[in-house]
Steps between C-alpha positions, in 0.01 A plus 500: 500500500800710508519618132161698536475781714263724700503845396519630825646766507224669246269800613149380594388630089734294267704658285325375226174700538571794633452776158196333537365619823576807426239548229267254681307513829596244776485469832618250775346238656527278837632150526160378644366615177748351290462160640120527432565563189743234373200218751295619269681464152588124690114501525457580151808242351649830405853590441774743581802606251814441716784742295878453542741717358838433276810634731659594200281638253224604697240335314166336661387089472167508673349140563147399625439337820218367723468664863431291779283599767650759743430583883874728492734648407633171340364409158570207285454446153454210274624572107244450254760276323838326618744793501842366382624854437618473851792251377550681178508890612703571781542854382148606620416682877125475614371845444110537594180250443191720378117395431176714330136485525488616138457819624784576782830372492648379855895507509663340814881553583509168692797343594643208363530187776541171309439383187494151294389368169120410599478825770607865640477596857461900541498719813217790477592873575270698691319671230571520091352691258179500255501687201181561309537364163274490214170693459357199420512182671656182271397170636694177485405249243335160484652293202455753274727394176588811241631494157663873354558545101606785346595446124693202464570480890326286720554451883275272757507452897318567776287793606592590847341819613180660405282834460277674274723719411857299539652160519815329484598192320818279548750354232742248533874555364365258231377863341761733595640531155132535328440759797789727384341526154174632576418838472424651837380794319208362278194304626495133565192258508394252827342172560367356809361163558452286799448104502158562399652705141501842391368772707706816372641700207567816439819790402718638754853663564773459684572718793795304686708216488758339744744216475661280747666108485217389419263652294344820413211684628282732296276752662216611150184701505198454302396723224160442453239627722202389257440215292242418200316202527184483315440668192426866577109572509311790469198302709682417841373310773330747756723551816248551792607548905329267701415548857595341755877427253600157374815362637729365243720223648767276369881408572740693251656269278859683545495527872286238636327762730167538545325822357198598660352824311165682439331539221488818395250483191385192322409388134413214341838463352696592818582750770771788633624498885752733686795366636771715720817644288728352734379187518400455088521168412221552187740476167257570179527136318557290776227224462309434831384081450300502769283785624248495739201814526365457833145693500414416821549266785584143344363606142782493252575547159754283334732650194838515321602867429757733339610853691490729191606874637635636791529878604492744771160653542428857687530316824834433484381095469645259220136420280561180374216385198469096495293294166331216530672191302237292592252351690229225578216585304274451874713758670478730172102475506580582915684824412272588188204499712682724804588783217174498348320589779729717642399668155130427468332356864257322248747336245569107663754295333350098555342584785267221677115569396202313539457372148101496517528879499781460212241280293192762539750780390563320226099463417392845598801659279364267170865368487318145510222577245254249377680344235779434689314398790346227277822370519585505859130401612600169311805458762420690794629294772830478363503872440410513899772286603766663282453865557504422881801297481666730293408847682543323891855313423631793265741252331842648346368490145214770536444829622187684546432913540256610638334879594278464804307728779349463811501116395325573139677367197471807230757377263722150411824386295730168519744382287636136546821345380373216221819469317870483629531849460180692377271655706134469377282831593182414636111568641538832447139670656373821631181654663564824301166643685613490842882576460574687201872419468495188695601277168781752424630450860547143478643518156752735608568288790585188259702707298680642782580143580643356197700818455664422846476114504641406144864528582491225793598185376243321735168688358616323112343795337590539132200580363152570581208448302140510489206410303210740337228511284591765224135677562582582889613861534695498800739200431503662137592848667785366768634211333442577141613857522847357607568289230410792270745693707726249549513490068721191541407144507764378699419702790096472492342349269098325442414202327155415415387161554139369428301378779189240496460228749423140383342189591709192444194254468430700190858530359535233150767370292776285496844546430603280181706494173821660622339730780603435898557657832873436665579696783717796407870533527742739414533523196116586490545761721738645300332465197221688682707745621573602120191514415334698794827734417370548090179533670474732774849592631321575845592305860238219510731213473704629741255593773316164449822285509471367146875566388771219526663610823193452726198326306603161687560686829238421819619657782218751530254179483676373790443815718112449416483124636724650796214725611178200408468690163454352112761610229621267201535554192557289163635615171380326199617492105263428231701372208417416126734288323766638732444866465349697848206643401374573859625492842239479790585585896297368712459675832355320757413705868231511802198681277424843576839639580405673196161566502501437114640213567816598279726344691320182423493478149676396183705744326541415114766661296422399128808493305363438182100611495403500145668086539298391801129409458246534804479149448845400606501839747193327683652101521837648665266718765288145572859378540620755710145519768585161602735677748224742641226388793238712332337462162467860435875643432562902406758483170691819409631487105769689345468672278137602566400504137494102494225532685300746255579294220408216619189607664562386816177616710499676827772625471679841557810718516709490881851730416820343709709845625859440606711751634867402542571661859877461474511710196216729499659784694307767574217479219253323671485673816536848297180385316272417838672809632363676258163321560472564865619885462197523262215296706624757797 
């Protein structure tokens, strides 16, 4: 132990950072405080840096080591790592051990007792000093992995301190020659990831960097304070302050601490808190993966989120701006319906209702008028059991809006997911009489919805659709107007199909001389797909999974049986001599989820019409209702004018609207905008 030396004969502030107190503010502190202090770092598994200094050339090696619990003025330290320096350098003198909160910096002249490769035994003076360091607190790292590029260069390690608006990554010598050729100067970029993956990237610069044996140590700061996620939109979600304030809750992926914040306003696609400058841990592009809004006692909210800005507001406070990356669609229906009526104390997002009062709305309002009541009369029962299943269990594949006051239903809209990721816009109905605006208010709430609910992942919104006779105004008006708007096919488009419902006991023909039904495959899909393209250019194959990516996919017919519901569906090709002439899709659900029934139908796309008599058209139907309970099926043919020509009776014109969410922008909520500003 005699080649390493206490340095004591040193003034109580070592040499080595004394210009710095003198543009710093310190003061001393007690021994009893001290030793509180390093117990607590012991508590903590913290560390101290022990440094020793060259006797020759004055330079510092500072090494890491453990403190062991401490009642005085003796202190013993375990290194972090088997120090064999102690054989190798015997030109080094103990000089001072130092520690930091992240915020203050502790420096402790101690004296030097004994020393060996696993330990160090120190004597404690009566007080050191404790400088304030940063203005902002950098916290100590869990795992955190980094990789820097700039150009060519690329450098990786670990991330060992950490703040919003600093941090400091470590290099081995592996990089010291790629570390002298970057350009300290000229912005570098940063990845972070954990075991989990990726959690961070973004530019920042260098402000310091510091060598010793065994590495180097680079102190950079961040250069963006906001980040783009989404597409930029004119029609934003609406930010609204609720009362008493959500806590938002989760453990920061960098530090491992937990955040507890309020809430300060909250939208549908996310929410801003204030956290204190000196303590800002809230880096804009840090992804949060799990996020917790706690709206009252025990009632959470479950998300993944991304901070996207951070700034210092009038108050002095760091206002930090967080999006929602996604969310169960339950928990999304849980917010949705908080924000609404925070908005509109009459706008309910799939609230529970007695669904009696629900069916005599729909009677007094003429949404079930006598023809299609001629229709449900015929299955009434399991009308009864289905709307009360489906309105009491609220399963994740439908969503119901509904304006209501003083327990009176003026106005109703759902929309239900039927396809892996369409949206089908449904029930739409109004008493106009009583409450004037009462159907605007619930289609504004649905709008409002998709708007803020397409981006998740978990809602598996692409598109949305709906269907509508061609002689109803309003449908014409909303979802009409848009696709006139729109002027592009590929971002709204209709289709119209023709509509008749049929018996099967009455259906004739056979399928002979070269005709037969095969189920399709993928090559008919495609061949479909070329000529629905010639055809129509619009989004119906996509939104009703006929294209050769998902026609053969059942996952959303899975979630139905999950929840006691009916969803199948069978895809049929009508051939002759080998050529596809027709391809039928047979949907097959609980009747009246549509209360059309157009959910339970055959769809027909006819290839070839001017090549397929009615003859053959009827045998592959009587083929096809084999598969259905009922004998009386609803078929939907494409294109409608098959129909005409053929003079198929009963039967009438139902447009299929499709708007592409993902790429719409801003036209279709500039269109009911527009709408709403005018009704007003």
């Amino acid at each position: 132990m005699d080649n390493i030396e206490s340095n004591a004969q040193l003034k109580l502030i070592p040499a080595s950072t004394s210009e710095k107190l003198e543009s710093q503010e310190w003061k001393e502190i007690r021994r009893d405080r001290l030793i509180n202090s390093l117990n607590r770092i012991n508590f903590q598994d913290g560390e101290v840096v022990l440094n020793f200094r060259h006797q020759k050339y004055n330079s510092i090696l500072s090494v890491q080591a453990l403190p062991q619990p401490c009642q005085d003025n003796h202190l013993i330290c375990n290194w972090l790592e088997s120090q064999e320096f102690i054989k190798k350098f015997n030109s080094y003198i103990f000089d001072h051990f130092y520690f930091t909160d992240g915020f203050k910096k502790v420096l402790v002249n101690a004296k030097l007792v004994d020393i060996s490769s696993q330990w160090v035994k120190l004597d404690l003076p009566e007080t050191c000093i404790e400088m304030s360091g940063r203005k902002v607190k950098r916290h100590k790292c869990q795992n955190i992995s980094y990789q820097l590029s700039q150009g060519g260069f690329f450098v990786e390690g670990i991330l060992k301190s950490f703040s919003a608006v600093s941090f400091s990554v470590y290099a081995s010598n592996d990089y010291r020659n790629i570390l002298k050729g970057i350009d300290q100067e000229s912005p570098l970029n940063i990845i972070f990831n954990n075991q989990s993956g990726f959690m961070y990237s973004g530019s920042c610069e260098i402000q310091r960097i510091s060598s010793d044996f065994a590495g180097t140590t680079i102190i950079l700061k961040p250069l963006i304070n906001l980040i783009q996620r989404y597409k930029v939109k004119k029609f934003r979600s609406i930010r609204q302050k609720l009362l008493p304030m959500p806590n938002i809750f989760f453990e920061h992926p960098v530090t491992g601490k937990k955040i507890n914040l309020r809430a300060i306003d909250v939208s549908g696609s996310g929410f801003s808190v204030e956290e204190e400058v000196g303590n800002s841990t809230l880096l804009p592009g840090l992804i949060i993966p799990e996020l917790s809004i706690e709206l009252m006692n025990k009632v959470e909210l479950k998300c993944s989120a991304q901070i996207l800005y951070r700034n210092i507001n009038d108050a002095g406070k760091v206002s930090c701006g967080f999006t929602f990356l996604d969310m169960n669609l339950r928990d999304q229906i849980s917010l949705s319906s908080l924000l609404h009526q925070a908005k509109n104390k009459s706008s309910y997002v799939c609230t529970k209702i007695d669904v009696n009062e629900l069916w005599d709305f729909f009677f007094e309002t003429d949404f079930i008028y006598p023809e299609k009541y001629s229709f449900i009369y015929k299955n009434k029962e399991e009308f009864r059991k289905l709307y009360k299943k489906l309105y009491e269990t609220n399963p994740d594949f439908a969503i119901n809006f509904i304006y209501k006051d003083r327990g009176e239903i003026f106005a109703h809209m759902s929309m239900f997911r039927f396809f892996e990721k369409t949206w089908l816009i449904n029930h739409h109905a109004a008493n106009s009489a009583k409450r004037g605006r009462a159907g605007l208010a619930v289609l504004e709430q649905i709008s409002r919805f998709i708007n803020e609910s397409h981006q998740f992942h978990s809602t598996f919104m692409d598109y949305v659709a709906c269907y509508f006779r061609p002689e109803n105004k309003f449908p014409k008006l909303v979802f009409g107007g848009v696709a006139r708007h729109a002027k592009d096919f590929k971002k709204c488009s209709i289709d119209q199909f023709a509509y008749t419902p049929v018996n099967s006991d009455y259906l004739r023909g056979s399928l002979s001389n070269n005709w037969y039904l095969a189920n399709a495959d993928i090559e008919d899909i495609r061949t479909l797909k070329f000529y629905y393209e010639s055809e129509s250019k619009g989004l119906a194959l996509h939104a009703l999974d006929l294209t050769p990516s998902r026609f053969d996919n059942n996952e959303i017919s899975e979630l139905y049986h999950q929840y006691g519901f009916k969803r199948d569906r069978k895809i049929f090709s009508l051939k002759f001599r080998g050529d596809l002439i027709a391809v039928f899709v047979a949907n097959v659900s609980d009747i009246g989820i549509n209360m059309s029934d157009l959910t339970n139908c055959i769809k027909i796309f006819i290839l070839e019409p001017n090549n397929l008599p009615l003859e053959k058209f009827s045998a592959a139907l009587k083929e096809i209702c084999g598969i259905y309970e009922k004998n009386n099926i609803p078929i939907m043919i494409y294109p409608s004018i098959y129909a005409k020509n053929n003079s198929i009776t009963k039967s009438k014109i139902y447009n299929f609207w499709v708007l592409d969410v993902q790429n719409i922008g801003d036209l279709y909520f500039e269109h009911l905008d527009k709408l709403l500003r005018f009704s007003r």
